[in-house]
C-alpha positions in Angstrom: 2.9 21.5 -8.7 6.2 19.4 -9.0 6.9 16.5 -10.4 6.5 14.4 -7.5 2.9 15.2 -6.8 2.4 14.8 -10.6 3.7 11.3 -9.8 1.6 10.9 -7.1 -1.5 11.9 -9.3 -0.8 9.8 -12.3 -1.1 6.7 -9.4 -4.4 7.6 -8.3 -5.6 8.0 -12.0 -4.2 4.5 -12.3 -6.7 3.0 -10.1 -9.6 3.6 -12.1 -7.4 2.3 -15.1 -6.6 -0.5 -13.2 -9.8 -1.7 -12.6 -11.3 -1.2 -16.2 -7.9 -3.5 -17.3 -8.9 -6.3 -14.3 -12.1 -7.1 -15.6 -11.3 -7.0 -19.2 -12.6 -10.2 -21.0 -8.4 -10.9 -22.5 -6.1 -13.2 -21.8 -3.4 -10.5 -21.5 -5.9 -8.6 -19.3 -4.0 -10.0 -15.7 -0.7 -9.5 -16.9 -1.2 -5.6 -18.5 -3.4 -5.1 -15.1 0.1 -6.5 -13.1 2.3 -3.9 -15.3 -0.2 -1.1 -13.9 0.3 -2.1 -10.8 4.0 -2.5 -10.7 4.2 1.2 -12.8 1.9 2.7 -10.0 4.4 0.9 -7.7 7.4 2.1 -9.1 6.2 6.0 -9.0 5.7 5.2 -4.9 9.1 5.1 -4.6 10.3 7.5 -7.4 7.8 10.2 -6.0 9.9 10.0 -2.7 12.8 9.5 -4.2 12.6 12.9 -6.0 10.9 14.7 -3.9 14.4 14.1 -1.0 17.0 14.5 -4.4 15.2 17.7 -5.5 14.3 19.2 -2.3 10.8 19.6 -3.9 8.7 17.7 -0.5 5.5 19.9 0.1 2.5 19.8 2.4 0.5 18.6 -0.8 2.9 15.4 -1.3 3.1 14.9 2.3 -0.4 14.7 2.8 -1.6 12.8 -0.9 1.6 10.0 -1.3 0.3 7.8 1.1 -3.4 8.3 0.7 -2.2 7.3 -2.8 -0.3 4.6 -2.2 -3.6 3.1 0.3 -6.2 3.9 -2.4 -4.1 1.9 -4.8 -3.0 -1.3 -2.3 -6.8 -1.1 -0.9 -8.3 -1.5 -4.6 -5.7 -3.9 -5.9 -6.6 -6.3 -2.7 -10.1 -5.9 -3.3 -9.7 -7.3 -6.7 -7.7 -9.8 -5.6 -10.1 -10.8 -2.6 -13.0 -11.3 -5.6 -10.6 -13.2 -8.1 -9.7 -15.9 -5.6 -12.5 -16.2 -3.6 -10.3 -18.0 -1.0 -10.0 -17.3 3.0 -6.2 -17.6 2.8 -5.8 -14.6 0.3 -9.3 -12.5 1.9 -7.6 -12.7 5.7 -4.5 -11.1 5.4 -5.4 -8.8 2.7 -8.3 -7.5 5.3 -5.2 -7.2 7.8 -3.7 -5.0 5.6 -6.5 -2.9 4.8 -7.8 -2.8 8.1 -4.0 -2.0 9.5 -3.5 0.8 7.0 -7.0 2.6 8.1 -6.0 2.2 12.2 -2.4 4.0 11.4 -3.3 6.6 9.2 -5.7 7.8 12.3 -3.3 7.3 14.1 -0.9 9.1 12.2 -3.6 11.9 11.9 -4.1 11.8 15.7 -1.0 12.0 16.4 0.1 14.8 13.6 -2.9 17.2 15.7 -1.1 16.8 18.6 2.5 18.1 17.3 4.0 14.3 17.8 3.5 13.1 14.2 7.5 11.9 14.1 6.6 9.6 16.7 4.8 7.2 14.4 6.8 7.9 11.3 7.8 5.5 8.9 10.1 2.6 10.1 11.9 0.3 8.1 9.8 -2.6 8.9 6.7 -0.4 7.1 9.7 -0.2 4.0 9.7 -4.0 3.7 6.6 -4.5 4.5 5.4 -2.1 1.7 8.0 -3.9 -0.7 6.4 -7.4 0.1 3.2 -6.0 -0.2 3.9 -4.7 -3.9 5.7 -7.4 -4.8 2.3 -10.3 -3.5 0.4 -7.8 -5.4 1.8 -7.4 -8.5 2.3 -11.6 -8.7 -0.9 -12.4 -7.8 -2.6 -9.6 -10.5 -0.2 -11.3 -13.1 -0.9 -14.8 -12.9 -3.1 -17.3 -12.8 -4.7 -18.6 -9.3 -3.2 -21.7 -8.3 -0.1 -21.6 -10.1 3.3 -21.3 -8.6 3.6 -17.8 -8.9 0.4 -16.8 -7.5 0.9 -19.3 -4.7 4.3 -17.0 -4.3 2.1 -14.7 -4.3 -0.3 -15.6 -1.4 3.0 -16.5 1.1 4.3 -13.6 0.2 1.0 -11.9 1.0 1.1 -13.4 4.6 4.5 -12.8 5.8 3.6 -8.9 4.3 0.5 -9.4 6.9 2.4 -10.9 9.3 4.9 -7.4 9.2 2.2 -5.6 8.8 0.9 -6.4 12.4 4.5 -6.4 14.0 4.4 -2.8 12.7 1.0 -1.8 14.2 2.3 -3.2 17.2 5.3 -0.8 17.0 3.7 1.8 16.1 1.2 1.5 18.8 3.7 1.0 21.3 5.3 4.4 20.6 2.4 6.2 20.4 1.1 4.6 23.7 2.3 7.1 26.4 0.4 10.1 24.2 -2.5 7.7 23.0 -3.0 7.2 27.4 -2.9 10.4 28.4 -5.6 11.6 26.0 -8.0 8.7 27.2 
C-alpha cells in the first residue's frame, strides 16, 4: 500500500460521504457536497501524479484509479440526474455513463488480448475528464437554474459531446482487433 492507492481509497470512501452530504436538509448541504466532489477530484489527478513522480504505479492502482474515478462521476451524475429532473442534464450525463461502461470493456477486452496500449488514455479523454469534473462540481454547488448551474449543464454537453468523439477514437483503434475476434 502506497500513497497513491491510499488516495485512490479515500475517493471511493467519499462516495458514500458524498451522498449522505447531497441529501442533507442544509442550505450549505450543495456547496460542502461540491467541495467533496472537487477534493475526490483533485486526488484523481494527485493519485497519478504521484504515482509517475514516485515511481510507486502498481497493478492495484492500475486496476482501482479508474474504477474509482467511474464509481465517483457515475454517482455524482446520478444525483444530479434526480436534482434537476430535466432531459438536457439526464441525456448527456447517460452519454457519459453509458460511454464509460462500453470503454472499460473495452479496455478489459482488449487488456486480455495483450493490446491494452491500443486504447489507452488520449488527451481528448484528459479534457474531457477535466470538463466532466469541472460540470460536476458546478452543478453540485449551485442552485438549478442559476448561471452557474446553467455553466454547468453546457459544460456538461460539450464534456458529452468529447466524450463520444473519444469513443469514436477509441473504437476506431481498436477496430482491426475488435473484427478479427467477431
Amino acid at each position: 500500500m502506497n500513497i497513491p492507492n491510499i488516495l485512490t481509497l479515500a475517493r471511493i470512501a467519499f462516495i458514500p460521504l458524498l451522498v449522505v452530504v447531497f441529501y442533507l436538509p442544509f442550505s450549505w448541504s450543495m456547496p460542502l457536497a461540491a467541495g467533496l466532489f472537487a477534493i475526490a477530484a483533485i486526488t484523481d489527478w494527485l493519485d497519478g501524479y504521484l504515482a509517475r513522480r514516485w515511481d510507486q504505479s502498481t497493478p492495484f492502482g492500475a486496476f482501482l484509479d479508474p474504477v474509482a474515478d467511474k464509481l465517483m462521476v457515475a454517482v455524482a451524475l446520478a444525483l444530479l440526474i434526480e436534482r434537476y429532473d430535466v432531459v438536457w442534464l439526464t441525456l448527456p450525463a447517460l452519454v457519459i455513463i453509458g460511454r464509460e461502461i462500453v470503454i472499460s470493456a473495452l479496455r478489459e477486452w482488449m487488456a486480455e488480448m495483450g493490446k491494452r496500449g491500443t486504447v489507452a488514455v488520449s488527451w481528448i479523454g484528459k479534457l474531457k475528464t477535466t470538463l466532466q469534473m469541472t460540470s460536476i462540481f458546478l452543478l453540485l454547488g449551485f442552485s438549478p437554474g442559476s448561471l452557474i448551474a446553467n455553466l454547468g449543464v453546457l459544460t456538461l454537453f460539450v464534456a458529452a459531446t468529447l466524450t463520444l468523439w473519444s469513443m469514436v477514437q477509441y473504437l476506431r483503434a481498436a477496430w482491426p482487433h475488435l473484427s478479427r475476434a467477431m
